[in-house]
C-alpha angles and dihedrals in degrees: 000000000000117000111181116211100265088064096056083053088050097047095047080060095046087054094052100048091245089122129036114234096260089041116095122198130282115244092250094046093051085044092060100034080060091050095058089036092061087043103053086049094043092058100040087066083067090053092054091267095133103190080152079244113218122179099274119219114218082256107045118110107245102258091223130100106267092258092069088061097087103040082046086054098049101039087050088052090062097051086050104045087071100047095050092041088247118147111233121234113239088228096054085049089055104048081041088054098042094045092051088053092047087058094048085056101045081044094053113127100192112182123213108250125235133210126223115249091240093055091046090053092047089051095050117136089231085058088078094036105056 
C-alpha cells in the first residue's frame, strides 16, 4: 500500500479537522504541510530515526514500509496543528507520541559492548582462587 506524500498531508489534515473528508488541500496548504513534512523527517534523522531522508515532492511515494504511514501521519498532524492555529486532540498526540517512539525503537542500533583485555585480566575467575 503506497501513500505519496500529499496524502499524508492530506491525511494530517484530515486528523486535525482542518479538511472535510471529500476536500482536498489548497496549493498553498499542501505546500506548507511538505514543508513540515521534510522537515520532521528531516529531524528525526538526527534522533537515530534513518529513513535515509531525501527532499520529498507532493507526488512522490513515501519511501518508508507501510507501517510507518500512520505514525508519519500523526506526528505530521502535530507539526502542523500549530502552524495552521489548530488545537491538537490529546488522543492524536498520543498515538503521535507512541508511534515516534515505535520507530526509535525499530530504528535502535544497539552495539555489542566490549570489554577491554585489562579488565578482563583483573576480573579473571582465577583471580578469587588463587
Amino acid at each position: 500500500m503506497s501513500k505519496t506524500a500529499l496524502e499524508a498531508v492530506r491525511a494530517a489534515m484530515l486528523e486535525l479537522g482542518i479538511l472535510q473528508t471529500q476536500e482536498e488541500p489548497s496549493a498553498d496548504e499542501a505546500s506548507d504541510g511538505l514543508d513540515l513534512l521534510n522537515g520532521m523527517l528531516g529531524a528525526w534523522e538526527l534522533d537515530g530515526i534513518r529513513l535515509a531522508h531525501v527532499g520529498l515532492a507532493l507526488d512522490d511515494t513515501l519511501p518508508y514500509p507501510s507501517n510507518h504511514y500512520m505514525p508519519v501521519v500523526y506526528n505530521l498532524a502535530v507539526e502542523m496543528a500549530t502552524q495552521f492555529g489548530v488545537d491538537l486532540r490529546p488522543d492524536t498526540a498520543s498515538k503521535a507520541s507512541n508511534g515516534y517512539r515505535n520507530l526509535q525503537n525499530y530504528y535502535l542500533d544497539l552495539q555489542p559492548m566490549s570489554v577491554d583485555d585489562a579488565l578482563n585480566a583483573y576480573y579473571a575467575p582465577n583471580r578469587y582462587f588463587s
